[in-house]
N, C-alpha and C positions, 0 to 999 in steps of 0.2 A: 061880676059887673065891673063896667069903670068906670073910674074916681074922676070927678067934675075934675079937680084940680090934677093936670098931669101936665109931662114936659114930651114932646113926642119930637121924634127925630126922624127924618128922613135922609137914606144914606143910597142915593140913587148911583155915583159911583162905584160903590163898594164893590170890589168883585166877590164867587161862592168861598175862594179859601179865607180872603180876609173879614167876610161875614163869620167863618165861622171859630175864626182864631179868638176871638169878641167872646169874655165864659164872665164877663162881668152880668148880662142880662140874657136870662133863662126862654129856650127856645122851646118848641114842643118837644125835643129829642133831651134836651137837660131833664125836661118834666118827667117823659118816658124814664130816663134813666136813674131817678130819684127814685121811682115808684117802684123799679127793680131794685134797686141799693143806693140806698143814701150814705151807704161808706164810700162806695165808689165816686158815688157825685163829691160829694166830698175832696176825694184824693184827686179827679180828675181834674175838678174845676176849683178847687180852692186851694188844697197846697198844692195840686200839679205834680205831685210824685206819680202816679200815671199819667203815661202818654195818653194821645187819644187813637182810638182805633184806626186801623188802615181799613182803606176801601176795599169790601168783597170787587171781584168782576161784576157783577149784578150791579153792585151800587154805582160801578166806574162808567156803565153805560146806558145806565140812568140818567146819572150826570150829561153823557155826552149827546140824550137822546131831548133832554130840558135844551140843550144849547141849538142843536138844530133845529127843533120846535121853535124853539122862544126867540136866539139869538141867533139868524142865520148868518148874519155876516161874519158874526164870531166862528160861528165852525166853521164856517171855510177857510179863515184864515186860520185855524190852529190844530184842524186836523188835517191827519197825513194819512195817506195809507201804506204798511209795511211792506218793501218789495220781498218777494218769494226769496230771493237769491240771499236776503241775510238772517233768514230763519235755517234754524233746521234741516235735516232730513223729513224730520218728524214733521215738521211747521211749527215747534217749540221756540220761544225765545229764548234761544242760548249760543252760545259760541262764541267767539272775535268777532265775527262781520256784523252780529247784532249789537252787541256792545259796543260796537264803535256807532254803528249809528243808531243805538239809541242816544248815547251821548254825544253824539250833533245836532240830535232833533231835542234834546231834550226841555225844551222851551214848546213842547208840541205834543196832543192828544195822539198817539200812535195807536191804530187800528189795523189790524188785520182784513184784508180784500171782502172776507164774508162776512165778518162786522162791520165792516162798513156799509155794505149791502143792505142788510138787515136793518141798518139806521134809517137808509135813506127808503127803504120798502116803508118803516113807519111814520117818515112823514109824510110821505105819500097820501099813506092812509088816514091821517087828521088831514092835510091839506085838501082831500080829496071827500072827507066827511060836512056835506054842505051847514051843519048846524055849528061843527067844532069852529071852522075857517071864520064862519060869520062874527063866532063870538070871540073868536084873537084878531079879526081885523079892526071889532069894534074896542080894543082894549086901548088903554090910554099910557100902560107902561107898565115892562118886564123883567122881573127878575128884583125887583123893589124891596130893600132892606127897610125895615122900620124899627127904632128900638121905642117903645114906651114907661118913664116911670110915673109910676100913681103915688110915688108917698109911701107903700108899703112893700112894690114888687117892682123890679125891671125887668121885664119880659121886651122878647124880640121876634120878629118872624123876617121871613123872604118869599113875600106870593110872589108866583109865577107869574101872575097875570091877573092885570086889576082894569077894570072897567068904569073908573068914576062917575060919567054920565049916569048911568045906568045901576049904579052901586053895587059892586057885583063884582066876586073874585072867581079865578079859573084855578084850580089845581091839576096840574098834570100827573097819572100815574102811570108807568111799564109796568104791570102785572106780568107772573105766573100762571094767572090763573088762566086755566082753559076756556073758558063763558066768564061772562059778566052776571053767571049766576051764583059764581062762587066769589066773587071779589067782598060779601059781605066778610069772608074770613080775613081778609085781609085786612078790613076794618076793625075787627077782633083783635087779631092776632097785634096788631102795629097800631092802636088805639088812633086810626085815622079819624075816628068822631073829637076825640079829647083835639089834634091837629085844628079840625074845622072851625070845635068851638074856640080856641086860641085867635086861630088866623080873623075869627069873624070880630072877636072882643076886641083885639090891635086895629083892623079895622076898621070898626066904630070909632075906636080912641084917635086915630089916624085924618080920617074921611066925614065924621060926624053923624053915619048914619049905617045902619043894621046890614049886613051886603046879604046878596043872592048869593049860596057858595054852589059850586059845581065842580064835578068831579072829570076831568079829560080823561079817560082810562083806555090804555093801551095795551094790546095784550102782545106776549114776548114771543110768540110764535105763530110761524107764517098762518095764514096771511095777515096777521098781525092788525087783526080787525078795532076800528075805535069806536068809542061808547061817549056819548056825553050823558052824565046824569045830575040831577040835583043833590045836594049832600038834604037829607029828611032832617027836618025842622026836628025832630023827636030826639033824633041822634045829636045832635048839637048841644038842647040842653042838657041832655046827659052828659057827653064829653064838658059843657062846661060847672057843671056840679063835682064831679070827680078833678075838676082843673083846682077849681076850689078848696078841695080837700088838698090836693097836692100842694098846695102855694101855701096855706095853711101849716102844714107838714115841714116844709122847708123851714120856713117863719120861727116854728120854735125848734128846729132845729141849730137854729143857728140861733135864737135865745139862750137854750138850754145847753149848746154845745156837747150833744148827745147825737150825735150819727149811726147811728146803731137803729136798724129796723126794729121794730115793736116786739118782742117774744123773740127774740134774737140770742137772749142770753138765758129763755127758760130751758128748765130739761124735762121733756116727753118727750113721749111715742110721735116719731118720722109718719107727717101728712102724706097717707097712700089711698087712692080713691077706690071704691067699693070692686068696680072693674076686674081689679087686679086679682080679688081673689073668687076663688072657684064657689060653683053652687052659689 
């Protein structure tokens, strides 16, 4: 829950890298990565002896697929498309002619002709899904950094897309998955419920009141069909009961100055699930 007494911030400039340069106040991906290693969160975000991870290609056009969606003006102006003539044989980025211009464009999202295609097929496909369009035309503003402290946590998010009127955020997702009947793993697997309940808690603390969360979901392969769904009231208060334990967790970790995961330092028998073995 949040605390009556907070300070909330509103960082509507901010661009995605300097949002995320920001490791003073804990986003759902710090939470996520506490709850994998609290050594790492640690070294990542507190002494900073680890770097932070580079972008898979997945996550780079992700990114690039939130900016066309959300921001078009921005991708027009900041993507390029790579001429064939300074690739490869292969179509590889290597050689002279591409190094030189990637280091002229280097102020610029570079995309290959079929990625870029592939972008512009999925917006297509929201601009052209009558329910998704309705509800980003009815938004009030995108891409919205908030940081919130309560007194005992500073947590931060970046909705995509927020509807104030109507109280009510949009999360955009480019899935893998083939249907929209398996994106529940991807809720699983990437604790998208823990996200929702997050984005809905900053929210409240933000707006004043409980939002509608909804899921944009995009799938990565032609024809790159879109889904609007609700994020289940059920799944929320889950993710924000586990948010609880994590913020908790953090808490005295940093009381206790113990970063070390729970059983971390006992000695048994290596956790192998029944599966594994035969009969």
């Amino acid at each position: 829950m949040i605390a009556k007494n907070l300070e909330v911030e509103f960082r509507p400039e901010l661009s995605n890298y300097d949002y995320h340069l920001n490791t003073t106040h804990d986003s759902h991906s710090a939470l996520q990565q506490f709850r994998k290693s609290p050594l790492r969160y640690y070294h990542q975000r507190i002494t900073k002896r680890i770097p932070p991870k580079k972008r898979s290609p997945e996550m780079r056009l992700g990114s690039v697929l939130h900016t066309a969606i959300l921001e078009p003006a921005e991708f027009d102006r900041l993507v390029l498309v790579i001429p064939e003539e300074v690739l490869s044989k292969s179509g590889a980025k290597s050689g002279k002619s591409w190094e030189s211009f990637e280091w002229e464009h280097r102020d610029k999202i570079l995309l290959k002709q079929a990625e870029y295609d592939d972008i512009r097929w999925q917006v297509d496909s929201v601009n052209e899904h009558p329910t998704a369009r309705k509800i980003l035309d009815d938004c009030t503003s995108f891409e919205q950094s908030v940081f919130v402290d309560d007194g005992k946590h500073k947590r931060k998010c970046r909705f995509d897309a927020v509807a104030e009127v109507s109280a009510a955020y949009h999360d955009l997702k480019r899935t893998s998955c083939e249907s929209e009947d398996e994106f529940w793993r991807n809720v699983q697997k990437f604790g998208f419920h823990r996200q929702a309940a997050h984005y809905s808690d900053l929210f409240e603390a933000a707006y004043g009141s409980r939002p509608l969360a909804r899921w944009i979901i995009v799938l990565d392969e032609a024809p790159f069909e879109t889904y609007v769904r609700r994020v289940p009231k059920a799944a929320i208060e889950l993710g924000r009961i586990e948010n609880a334990e994590t913020l908790r967790a953090i808490s005295k970790a940093r009381e206790t100055g113990n970063w070390h995961r729970e059983g971390a330092h006992d000695d048994r028998d290596l956790y192998i699930p029944d599966f594994f073995y035969p009969g």
